[in-house]
C-alpha positions in Angstrom: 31.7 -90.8 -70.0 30.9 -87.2 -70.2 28.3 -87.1 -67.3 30.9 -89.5 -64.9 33.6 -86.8 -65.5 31.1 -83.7 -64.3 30.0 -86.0 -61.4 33.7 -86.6 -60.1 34.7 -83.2 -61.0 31.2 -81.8 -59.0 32.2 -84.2 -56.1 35.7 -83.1 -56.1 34.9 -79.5 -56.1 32.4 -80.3 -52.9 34.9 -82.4 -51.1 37.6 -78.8 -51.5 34.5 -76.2 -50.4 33.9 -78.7 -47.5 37.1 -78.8 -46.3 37.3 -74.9 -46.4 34.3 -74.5 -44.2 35.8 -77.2 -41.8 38.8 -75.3 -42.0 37.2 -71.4 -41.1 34.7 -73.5 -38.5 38.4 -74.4 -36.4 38.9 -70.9 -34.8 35.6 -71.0 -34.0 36.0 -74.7 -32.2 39.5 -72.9 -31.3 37.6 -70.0 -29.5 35.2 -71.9 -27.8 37.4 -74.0 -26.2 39.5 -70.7 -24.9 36.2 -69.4 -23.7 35.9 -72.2 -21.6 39.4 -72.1 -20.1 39.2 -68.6 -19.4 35.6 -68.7 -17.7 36.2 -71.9 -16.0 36.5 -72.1 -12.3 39.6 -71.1 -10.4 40.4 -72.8 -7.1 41.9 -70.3 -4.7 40.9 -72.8 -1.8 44.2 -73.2 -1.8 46.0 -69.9 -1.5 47.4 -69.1 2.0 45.1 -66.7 2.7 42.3 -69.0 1.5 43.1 -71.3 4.2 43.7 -69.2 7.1 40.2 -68.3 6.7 39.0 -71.9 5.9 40.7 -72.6 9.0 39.6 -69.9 11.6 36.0 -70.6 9.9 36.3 -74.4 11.3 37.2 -73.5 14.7 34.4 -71.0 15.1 32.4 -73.4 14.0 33.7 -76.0 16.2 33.2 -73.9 19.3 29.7 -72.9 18.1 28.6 -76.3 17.9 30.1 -77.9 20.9 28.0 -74.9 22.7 24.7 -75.7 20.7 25.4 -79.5 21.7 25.7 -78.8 25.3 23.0 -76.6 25.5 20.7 -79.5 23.4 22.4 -81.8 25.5 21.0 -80.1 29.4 18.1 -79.9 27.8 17.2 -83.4 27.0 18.3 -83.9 30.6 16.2 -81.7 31.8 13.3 -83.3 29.9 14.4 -86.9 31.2 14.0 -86.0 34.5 10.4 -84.6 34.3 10.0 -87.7 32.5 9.5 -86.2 29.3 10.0 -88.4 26.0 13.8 -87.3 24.2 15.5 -88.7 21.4 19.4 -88.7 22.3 19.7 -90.3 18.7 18.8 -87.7 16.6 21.1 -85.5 18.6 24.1 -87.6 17.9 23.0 -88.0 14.0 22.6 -84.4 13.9 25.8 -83.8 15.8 27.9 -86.1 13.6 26.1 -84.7 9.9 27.2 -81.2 11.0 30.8 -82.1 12.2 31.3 -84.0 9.3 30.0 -80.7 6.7 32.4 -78.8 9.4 35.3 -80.2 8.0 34.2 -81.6 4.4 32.5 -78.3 3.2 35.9 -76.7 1.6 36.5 -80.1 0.0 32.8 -80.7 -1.4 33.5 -76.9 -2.6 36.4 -78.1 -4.5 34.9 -81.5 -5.9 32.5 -79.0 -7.7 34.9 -76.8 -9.3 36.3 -80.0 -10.7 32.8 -81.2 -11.9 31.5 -77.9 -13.1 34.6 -77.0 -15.3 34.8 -81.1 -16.4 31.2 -80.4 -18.3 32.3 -77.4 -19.1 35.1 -78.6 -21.3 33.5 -81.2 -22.8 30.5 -79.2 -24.5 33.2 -76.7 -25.6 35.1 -80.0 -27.3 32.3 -80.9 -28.7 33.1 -79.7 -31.8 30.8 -77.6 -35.0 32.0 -79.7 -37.9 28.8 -82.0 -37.6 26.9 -82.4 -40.7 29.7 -80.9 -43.4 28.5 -83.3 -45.8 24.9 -82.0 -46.2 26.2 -78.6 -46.8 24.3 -76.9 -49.9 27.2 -74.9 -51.1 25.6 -73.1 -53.5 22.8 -71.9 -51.5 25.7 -70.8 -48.6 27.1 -68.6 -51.6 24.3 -67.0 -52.6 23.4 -66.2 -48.8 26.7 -64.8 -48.0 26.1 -62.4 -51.1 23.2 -61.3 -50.0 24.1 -57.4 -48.9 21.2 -57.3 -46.4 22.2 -60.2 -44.1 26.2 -58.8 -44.2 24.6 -56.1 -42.8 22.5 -57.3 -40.3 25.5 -59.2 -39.0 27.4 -56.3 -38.6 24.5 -54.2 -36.6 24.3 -57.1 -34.4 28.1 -57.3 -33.8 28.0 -54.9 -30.8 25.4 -56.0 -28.5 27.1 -59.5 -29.1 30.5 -58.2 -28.4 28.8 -56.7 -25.2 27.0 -59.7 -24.0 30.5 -61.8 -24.4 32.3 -59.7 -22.6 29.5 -60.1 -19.8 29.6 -63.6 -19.5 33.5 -63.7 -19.6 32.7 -61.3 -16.2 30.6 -63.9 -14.8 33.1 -66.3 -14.8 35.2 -64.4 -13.1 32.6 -63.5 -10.3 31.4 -67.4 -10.3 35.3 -68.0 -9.1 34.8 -65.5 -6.3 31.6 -67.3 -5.4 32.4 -70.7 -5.1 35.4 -69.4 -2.8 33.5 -67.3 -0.6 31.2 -70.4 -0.7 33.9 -72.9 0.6 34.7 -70.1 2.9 31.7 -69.8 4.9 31.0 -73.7 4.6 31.9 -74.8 8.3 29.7 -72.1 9.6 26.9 -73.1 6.9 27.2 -76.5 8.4 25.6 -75.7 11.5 22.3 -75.2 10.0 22.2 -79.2 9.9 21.8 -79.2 14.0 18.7 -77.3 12.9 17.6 -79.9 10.4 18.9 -77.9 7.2 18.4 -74.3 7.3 22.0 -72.4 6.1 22.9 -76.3 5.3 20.5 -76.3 2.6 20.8 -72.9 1.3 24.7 -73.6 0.8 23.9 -76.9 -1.1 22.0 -75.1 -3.2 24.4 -71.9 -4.3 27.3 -74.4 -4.5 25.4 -76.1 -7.3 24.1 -73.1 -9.6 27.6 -71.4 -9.6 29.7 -74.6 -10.2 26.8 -75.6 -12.9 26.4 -72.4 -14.4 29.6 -72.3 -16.6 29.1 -75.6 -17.7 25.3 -74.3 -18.8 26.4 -70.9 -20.6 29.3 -73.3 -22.5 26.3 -74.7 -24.1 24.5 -71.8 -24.6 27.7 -70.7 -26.7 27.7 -73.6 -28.2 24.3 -73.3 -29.1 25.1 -69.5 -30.5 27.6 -70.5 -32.4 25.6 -73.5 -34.3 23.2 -71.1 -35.0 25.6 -68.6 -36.4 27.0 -70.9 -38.5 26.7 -74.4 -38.4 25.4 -76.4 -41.9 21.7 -75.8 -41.9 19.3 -75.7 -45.2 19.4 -72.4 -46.5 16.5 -70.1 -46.2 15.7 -71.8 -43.2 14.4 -69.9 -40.1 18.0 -70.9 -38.7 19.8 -69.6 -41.8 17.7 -66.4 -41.9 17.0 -65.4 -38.5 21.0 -67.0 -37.4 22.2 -63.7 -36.1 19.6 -62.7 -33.9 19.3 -66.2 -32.4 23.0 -65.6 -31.5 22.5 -62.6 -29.8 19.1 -64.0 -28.7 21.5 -67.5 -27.1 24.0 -64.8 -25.6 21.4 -63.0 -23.3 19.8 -66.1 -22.1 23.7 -67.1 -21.1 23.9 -64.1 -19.5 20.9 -64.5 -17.5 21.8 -68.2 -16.5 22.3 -67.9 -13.3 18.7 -66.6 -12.5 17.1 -69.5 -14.6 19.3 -71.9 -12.4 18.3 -70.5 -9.2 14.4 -70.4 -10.4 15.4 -74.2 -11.7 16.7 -75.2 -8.0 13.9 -73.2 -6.0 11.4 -75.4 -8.0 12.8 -78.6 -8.2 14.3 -78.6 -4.7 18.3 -79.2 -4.9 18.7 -78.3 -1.3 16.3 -80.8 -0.1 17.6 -83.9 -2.1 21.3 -82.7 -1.1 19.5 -82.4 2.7 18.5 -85.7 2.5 21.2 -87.5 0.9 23.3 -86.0 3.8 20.9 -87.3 6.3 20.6 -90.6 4.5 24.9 -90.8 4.7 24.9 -89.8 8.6 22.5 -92.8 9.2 24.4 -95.2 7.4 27.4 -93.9 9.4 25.8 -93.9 12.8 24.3 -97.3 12.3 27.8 -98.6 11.7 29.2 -96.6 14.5 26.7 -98.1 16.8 27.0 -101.7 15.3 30.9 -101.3 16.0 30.4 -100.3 20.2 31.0 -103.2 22.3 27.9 -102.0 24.7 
């Protein structure tokens, strides 16, 4: 009778501690998730400003590829009548792929501000309370009375403070980016007449700065979890916590870099290239299918 008393009153205890590190890991859920909305991507495609660019950037565009058309175009005629071989369909497929980026570049821009700030959001959501239940309570005691890692904390406060206020920056310069990006996209475009070029190079930025917030959420996240998610005590997680946070903060910072080495190496611009290519066929063929000659 005695020993079922302890166990409910050891159980009840736990249940009450539990609750009170779900209760102090809340802000934290809480500050994560205002990180997010405060880095996350802004759209300014629509400002007036915004689109009296977008819009003198189309008709530049416009004229410079009806002049790189025409001058393709005299070309080929040129060639025919030596007799030389020509290909008037890859003109048109060309033609219709850049047009088509012309005018869809600012919108693509803005499909991946949604996207990027979607993931985004939903690693910030995602919540620390995972694994309350396992928590050794005791052991989290003792390791908080520990004077040595209080202190160690406290040293590595500043560079921390530093690096978040870095990434916060970031954010800010990503919204820039993707702006300037959706900017310049009609003129971008014309590197498809070329068979990529520009094109591909634009495919490529747009994805890094729209992925990268989504990337350094989780490298919060992952900062966070090691500061102070449950873990077994005396672990390397529970001893070397703080300097894996710090550690987590600088890769963030550097996240761009690794996303640009990531998309050099596993060739973004190409598949996006290629998908395009792939689209303007399907659209031609359909085009052609549709022509009463």
């Amino acid at each position: 009778m005695l020993q079922a008393l302890q166990d409910g009153a050891i159980q009840i205890a736990t249940a009450v501690l539990t609750w009170l590190v779900s209760s102090m890991l809340a802000p934290l859920n809480w500050l994560l998730s205002i990180f997010s909305s405060a880095g996350a991507l802004r759209d300014l495609t629509y400002q007036p400003w915004a689109q009296n660019l977008i819009a003198g950037a189309h008709g530049i565009a416009a004229a410079l590829l009806a002049l790189r058309v025409a001058w393709e175009a005299l070309q080929m005629a040129s060639l025919r009548a030596e007799g030389a071989p020509t290909d008037p369909g890859a003109l048109l497929k060309r033609t219709v792929m850049a047009a088509a980026a012309i005018f869809g570049g600012p919108w693509v821009a803005r499909q991946m501000i949604f996207v990027g700030n979607s993931l985004a959001s939903g690693v910030a959501h995602a919540g620390l309370g995972v694994g309350l239940d396992q928590l050794d309570l005791g052991a989290l005691f003792a390791y908080a009375a520990d004077p040595s890692n209080f202190i160690w904390m406290l040293l590595l406060t500043i560079p921390a403070v530093i690096l978040l206020i870095l990434v916060f920056f970031q954010g800010l310069v990503r919204t820039i980016e993707i702006t300037l990006a959706a900017i310049i996209s009609p003129l971008a475009a014309l590197g498809y007449i070329s068979g990529g070029g520009m094109a591909d190079v634009w495919w490529r930025e747009v994805m890094v700065v729209s992925t990268s917030q989504a990337v350094q959420m989780l490298l919060l996240y992952m900062g966070a979890a090691l500061l102070v998610a449950p873990a077994p005590w005396n672990s390397v997680q529970a001893n070397m916590g703080p300097f894996l946070f710090v550690a987590t903060l600088w890769v963030a910072v550097r996240t761009p870099v690794i996303l640009r080495n990531y998309a050099y190496s596993t060739g973004i611009s190409s598949i996006a290239g290629g998908v395009g290519h792939t689209a303007s066929y399907v659209a031609l063929s359909r085009l052609m299918t549709r022509m009463p000659f």
